[in-house]
MMTF fields as JSON, N, C-alpha, C and O atoms, coordinates in Angstrom:
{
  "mmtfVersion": "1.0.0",
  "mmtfProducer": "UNKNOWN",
  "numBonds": 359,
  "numAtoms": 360,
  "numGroups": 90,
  "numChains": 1,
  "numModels": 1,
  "chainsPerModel": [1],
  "groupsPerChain": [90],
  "chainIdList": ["A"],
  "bondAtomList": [4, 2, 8, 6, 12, 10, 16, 14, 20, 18, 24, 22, 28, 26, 32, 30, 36, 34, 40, 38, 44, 42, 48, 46, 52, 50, 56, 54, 60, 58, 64, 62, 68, 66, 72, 70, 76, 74, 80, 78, 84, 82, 88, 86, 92, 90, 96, 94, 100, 98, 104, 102, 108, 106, 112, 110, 116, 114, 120, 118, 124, 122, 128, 126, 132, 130, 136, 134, 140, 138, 144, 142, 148, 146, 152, 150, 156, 154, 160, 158, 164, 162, 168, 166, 172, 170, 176, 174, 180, 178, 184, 182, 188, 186, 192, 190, 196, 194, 200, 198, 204, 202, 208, 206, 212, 210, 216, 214, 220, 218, 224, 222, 228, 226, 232, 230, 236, 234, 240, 238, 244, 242, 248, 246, 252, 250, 256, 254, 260, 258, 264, 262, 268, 266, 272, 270, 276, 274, 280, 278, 284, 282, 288, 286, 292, 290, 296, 294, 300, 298, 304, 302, 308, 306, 312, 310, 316, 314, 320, 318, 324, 322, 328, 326, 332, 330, 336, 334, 340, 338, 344, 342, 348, 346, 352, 350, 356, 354],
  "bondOrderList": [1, 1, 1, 1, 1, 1, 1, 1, 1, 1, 1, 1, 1, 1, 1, 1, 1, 1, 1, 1, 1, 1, 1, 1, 1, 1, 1, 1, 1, 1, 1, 1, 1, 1, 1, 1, 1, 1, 1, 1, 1, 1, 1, 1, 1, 1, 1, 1, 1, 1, 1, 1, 1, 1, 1, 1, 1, 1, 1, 1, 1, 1, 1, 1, 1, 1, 1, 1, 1, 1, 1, 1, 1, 1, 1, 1, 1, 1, 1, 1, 1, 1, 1, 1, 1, 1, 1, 1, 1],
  "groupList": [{"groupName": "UNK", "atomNameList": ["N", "CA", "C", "O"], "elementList": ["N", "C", "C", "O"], "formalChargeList": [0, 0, 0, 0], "bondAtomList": [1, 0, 2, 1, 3, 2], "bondOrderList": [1, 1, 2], "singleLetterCode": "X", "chemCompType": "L-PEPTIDE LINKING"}],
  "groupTypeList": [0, 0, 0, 0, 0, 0, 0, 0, 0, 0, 0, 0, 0, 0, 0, 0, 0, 0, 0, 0, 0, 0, 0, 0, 0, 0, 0, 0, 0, 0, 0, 0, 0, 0, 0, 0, 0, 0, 0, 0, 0, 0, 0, 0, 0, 0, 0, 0, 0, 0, 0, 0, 0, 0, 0, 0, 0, 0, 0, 0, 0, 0, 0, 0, 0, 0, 0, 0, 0, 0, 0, 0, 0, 0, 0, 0, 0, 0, 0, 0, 0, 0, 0, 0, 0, 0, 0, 0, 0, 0],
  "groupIdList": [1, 2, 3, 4, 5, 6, 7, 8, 9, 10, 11, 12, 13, 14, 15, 16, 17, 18, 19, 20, 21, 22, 23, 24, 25, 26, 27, 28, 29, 30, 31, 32, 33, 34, 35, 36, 37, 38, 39, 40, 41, 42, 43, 44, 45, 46, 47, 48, 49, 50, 51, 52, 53, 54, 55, 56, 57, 58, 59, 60, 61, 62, 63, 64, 65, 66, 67, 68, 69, 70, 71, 72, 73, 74, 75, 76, 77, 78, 79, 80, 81, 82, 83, 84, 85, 86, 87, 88, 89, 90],
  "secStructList": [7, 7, 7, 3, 3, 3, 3, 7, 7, 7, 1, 1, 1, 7, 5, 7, 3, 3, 3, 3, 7, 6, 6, 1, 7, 3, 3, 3, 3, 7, 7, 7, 5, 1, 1, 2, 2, 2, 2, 2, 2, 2, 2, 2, 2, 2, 2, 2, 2, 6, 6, 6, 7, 7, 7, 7, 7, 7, 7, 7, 7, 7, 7, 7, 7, 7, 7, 7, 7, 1, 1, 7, 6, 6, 1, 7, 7, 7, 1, 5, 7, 6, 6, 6, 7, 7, 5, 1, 7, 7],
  "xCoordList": [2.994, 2.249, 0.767, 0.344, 0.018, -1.193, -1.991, -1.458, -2.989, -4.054, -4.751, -4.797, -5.422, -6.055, -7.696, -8.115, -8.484, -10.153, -10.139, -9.613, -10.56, -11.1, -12.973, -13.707, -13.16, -14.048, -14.616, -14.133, -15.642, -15.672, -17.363, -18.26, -17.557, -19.238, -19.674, -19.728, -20.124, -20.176, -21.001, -21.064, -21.745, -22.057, -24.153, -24.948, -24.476, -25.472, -25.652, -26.644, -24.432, -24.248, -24.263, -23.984, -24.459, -24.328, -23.043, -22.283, -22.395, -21.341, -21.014, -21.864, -19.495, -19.484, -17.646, -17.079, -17.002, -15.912, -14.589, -14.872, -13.678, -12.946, -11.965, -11.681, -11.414, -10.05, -9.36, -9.537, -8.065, -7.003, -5.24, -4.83, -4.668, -3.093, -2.216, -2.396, -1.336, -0.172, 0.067, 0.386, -0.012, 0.381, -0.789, -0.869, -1.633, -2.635, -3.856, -4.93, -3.757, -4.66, -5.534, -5.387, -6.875, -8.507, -8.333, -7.953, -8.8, -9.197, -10.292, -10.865, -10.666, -12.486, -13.3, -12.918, -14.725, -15.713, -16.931, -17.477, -17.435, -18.125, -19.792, -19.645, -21.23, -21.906, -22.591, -22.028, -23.362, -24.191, -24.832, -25.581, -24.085, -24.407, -24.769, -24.073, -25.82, -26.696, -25.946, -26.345, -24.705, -24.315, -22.849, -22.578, -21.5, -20.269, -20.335, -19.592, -21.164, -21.532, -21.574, -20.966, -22.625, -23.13, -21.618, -20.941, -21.123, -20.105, -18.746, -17.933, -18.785, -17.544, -17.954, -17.162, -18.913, -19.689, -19.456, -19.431, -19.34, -19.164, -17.999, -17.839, -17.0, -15.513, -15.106, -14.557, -15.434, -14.975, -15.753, -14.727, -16.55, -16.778, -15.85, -15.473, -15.698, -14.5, -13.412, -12.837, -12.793, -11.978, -11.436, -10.259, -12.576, -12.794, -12.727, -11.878, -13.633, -13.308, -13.051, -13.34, -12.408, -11.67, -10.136, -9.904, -9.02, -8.454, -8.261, -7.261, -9.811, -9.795, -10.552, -10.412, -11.396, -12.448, -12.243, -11.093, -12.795, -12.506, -12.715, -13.09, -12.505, -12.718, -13.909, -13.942, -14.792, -16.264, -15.897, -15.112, -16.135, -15.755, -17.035, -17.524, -17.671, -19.345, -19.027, -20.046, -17.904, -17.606, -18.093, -18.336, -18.308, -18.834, -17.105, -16.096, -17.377, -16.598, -15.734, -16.473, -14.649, -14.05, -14.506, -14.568, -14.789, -15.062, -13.734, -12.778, -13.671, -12.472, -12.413, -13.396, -11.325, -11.257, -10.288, -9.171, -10.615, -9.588, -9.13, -9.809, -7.86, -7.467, -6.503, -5.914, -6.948, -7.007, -5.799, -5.178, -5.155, -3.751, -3.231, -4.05, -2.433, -2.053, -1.297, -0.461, -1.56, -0.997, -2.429, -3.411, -2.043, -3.405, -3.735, -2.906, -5.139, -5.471, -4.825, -5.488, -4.011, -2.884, -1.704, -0.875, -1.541, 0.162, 0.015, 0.807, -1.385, -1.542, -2.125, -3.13, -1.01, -1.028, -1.769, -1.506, -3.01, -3.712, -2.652, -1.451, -3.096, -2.539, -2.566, -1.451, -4.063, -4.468, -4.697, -5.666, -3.859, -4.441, -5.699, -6.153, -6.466, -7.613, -8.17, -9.382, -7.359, -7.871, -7.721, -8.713, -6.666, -6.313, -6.565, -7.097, -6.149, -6.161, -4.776, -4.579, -4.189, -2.263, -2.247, -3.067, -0.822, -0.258, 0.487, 0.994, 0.339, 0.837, 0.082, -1.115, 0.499, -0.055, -0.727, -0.413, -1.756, -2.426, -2.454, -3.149],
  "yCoordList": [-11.499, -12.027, -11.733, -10.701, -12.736, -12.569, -11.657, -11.844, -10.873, -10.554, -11.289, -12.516, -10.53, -11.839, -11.078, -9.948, -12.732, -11.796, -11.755, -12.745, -10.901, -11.069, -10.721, -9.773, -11.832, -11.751, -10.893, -11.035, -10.12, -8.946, -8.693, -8.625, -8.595, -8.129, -6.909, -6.446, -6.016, -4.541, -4.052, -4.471, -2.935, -1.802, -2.559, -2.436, -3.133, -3.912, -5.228, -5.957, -5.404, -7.002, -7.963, -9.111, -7.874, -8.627, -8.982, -8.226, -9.989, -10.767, -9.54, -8.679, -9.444, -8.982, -9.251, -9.301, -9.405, -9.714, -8.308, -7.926, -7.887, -7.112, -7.916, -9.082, -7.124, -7.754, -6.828, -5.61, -7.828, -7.056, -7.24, -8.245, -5.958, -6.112, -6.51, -6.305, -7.041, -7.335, -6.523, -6.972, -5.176, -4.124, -3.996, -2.886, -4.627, -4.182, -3.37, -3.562, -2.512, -1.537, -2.338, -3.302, -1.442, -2.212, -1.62, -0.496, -2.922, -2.993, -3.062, -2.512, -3.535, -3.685, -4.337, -5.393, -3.758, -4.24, -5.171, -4.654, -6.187, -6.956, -6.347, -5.916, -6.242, -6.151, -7.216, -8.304, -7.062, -8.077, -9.244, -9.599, -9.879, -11.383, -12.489, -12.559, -13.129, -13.751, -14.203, -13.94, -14.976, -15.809, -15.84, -14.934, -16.92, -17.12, -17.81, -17.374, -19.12, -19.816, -19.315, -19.679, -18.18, -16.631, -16.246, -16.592, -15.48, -14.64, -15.584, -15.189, -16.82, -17.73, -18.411, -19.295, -18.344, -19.056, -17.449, -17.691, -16.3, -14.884, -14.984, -14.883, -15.212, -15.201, -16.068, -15.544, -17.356, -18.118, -17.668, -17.621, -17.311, -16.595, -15.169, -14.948, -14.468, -13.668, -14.064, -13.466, -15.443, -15.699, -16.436, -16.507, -16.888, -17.318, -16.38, -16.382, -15.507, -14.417, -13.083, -12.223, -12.929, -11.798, -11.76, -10.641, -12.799, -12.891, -12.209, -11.558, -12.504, -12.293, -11.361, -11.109, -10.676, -9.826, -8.924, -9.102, -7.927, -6.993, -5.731, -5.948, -4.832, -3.355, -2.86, -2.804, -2.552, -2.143, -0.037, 0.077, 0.717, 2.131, 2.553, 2.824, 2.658, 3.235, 4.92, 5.523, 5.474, 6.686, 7.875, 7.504, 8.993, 9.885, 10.483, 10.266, 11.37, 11.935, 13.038, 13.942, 13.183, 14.398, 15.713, 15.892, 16.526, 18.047, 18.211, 17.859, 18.782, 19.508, 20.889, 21.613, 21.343, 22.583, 23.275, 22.766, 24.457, 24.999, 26.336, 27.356, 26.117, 27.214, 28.406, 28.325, 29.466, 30.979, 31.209, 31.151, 31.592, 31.783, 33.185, 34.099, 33.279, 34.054, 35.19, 35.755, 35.579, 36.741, 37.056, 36.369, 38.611, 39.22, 38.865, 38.307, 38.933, 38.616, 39.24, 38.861, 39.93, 40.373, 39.927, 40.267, 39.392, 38.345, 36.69, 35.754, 36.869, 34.816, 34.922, 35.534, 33.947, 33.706, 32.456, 31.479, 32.496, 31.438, 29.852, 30.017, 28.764, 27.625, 27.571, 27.573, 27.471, 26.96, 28.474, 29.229, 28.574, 29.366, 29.822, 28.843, 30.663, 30.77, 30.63, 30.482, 30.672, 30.414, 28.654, 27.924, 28.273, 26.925, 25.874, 24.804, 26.268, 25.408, 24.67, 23.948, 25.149, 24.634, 25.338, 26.094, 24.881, 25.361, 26.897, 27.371, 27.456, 28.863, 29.86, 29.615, 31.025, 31.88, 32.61, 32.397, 33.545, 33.802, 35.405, 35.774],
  "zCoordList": [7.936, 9.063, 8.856, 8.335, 9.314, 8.687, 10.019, 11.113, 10.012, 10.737, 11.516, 11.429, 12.441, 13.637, 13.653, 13.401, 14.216, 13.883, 15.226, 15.736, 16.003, 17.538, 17.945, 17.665, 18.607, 18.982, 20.599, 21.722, 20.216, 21.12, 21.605, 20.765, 22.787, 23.21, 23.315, 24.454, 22.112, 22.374, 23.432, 24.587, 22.793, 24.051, 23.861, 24.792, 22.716, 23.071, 23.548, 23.536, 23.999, 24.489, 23.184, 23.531, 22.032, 20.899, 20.701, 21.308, 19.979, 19.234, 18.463, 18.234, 17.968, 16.761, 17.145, 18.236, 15.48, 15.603, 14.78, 13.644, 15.261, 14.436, 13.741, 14.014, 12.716, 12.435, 12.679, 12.642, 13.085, 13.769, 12.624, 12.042, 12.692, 11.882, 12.904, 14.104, 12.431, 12.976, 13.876, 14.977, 13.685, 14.943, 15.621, 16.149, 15.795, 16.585, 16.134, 16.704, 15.185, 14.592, 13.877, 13.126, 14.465, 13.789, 12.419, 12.092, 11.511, 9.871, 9.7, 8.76, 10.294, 10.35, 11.157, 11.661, 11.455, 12.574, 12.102, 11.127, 12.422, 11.86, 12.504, 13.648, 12.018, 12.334, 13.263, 13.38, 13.704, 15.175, 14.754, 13.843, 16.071, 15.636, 17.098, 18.111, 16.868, 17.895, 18.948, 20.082, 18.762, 19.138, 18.705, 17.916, 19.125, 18.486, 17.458, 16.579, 17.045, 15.962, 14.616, 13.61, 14.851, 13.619, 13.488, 12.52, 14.568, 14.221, 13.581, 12.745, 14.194, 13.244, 12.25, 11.925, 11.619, 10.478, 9.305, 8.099, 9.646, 9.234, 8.652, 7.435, 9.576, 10.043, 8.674, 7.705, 8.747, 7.678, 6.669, 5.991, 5.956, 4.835, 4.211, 3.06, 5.287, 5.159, 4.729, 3.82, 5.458, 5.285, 3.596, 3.241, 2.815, 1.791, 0.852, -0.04, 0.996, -0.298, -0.215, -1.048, 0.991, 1.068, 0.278, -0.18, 0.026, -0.508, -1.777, -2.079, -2.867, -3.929, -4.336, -5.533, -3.72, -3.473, -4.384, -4.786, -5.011, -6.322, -5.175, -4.023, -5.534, -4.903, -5.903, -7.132, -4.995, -5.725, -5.378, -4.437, -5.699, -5.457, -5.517, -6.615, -4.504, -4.408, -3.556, -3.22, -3.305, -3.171, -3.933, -5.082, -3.798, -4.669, -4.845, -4.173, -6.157, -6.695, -5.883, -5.492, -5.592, -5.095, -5.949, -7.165, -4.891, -5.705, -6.071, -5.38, -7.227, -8.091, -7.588, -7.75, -6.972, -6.3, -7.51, -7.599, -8.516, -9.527, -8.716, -8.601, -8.191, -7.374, -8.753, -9.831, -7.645, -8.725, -8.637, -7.576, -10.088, -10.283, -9.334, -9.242, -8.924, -8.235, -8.763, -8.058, -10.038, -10.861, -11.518, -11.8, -11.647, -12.614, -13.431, -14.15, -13.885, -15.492, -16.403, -17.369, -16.85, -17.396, -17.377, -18.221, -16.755, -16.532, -16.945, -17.058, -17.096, -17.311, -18.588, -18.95, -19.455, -20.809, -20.911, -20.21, -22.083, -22.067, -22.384, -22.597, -22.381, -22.556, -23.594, -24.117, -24.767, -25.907, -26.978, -26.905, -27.655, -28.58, -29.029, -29.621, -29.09, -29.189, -30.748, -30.904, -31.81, -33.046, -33.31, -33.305, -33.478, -33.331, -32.644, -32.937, -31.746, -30.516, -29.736, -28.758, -30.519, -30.484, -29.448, -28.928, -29.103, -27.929, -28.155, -29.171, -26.806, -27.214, -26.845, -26.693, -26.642, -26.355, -27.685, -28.856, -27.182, -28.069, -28.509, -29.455]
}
């Protein structure tokens, strides 16, 4: 079932349209727009290349958290051999 766009008058009195899921839950909010014309002239552009749209990932990197082994430095055997590099303790 496909999604529905709804058109909505926010808290500046401007246009702006969400899309809506099948269950009801907001996917996304459209920024401000003059009029219904703007906001359904929006709407159908969405509707065009959202389909095929690529995922752009402009996110920053997750910090890498290396959590501390929970046995002494005496009980934890390295991974990599220290002369070689093979596997094994050293």
């Amino acid at each position: 079932m496909a999604g529905t766009f709804e058109l909505f008058v926010d808290e500046d009195s401007r246009i702006r349209f969400r899309l809506m899921a099948p269950d009801g839950s907001v996917l996304a909010v459209s920024g401000q727009y003059p009029d219904k014309h703007h906001a359904a002239a929006a709407i159908k552009d969405v509707r065009e290349c959202a389909g095929t749209g690529l995922i752009r990932d402009a996110a920053p990197a997750p910090n890498l958290v290396l959590a501390k082994a929970p046995w002494r430095g005496s009980q934890v055997r390295p991974f990599l051999s220290r002369t070689t590099g093979a596997r094994g303790a050293a």
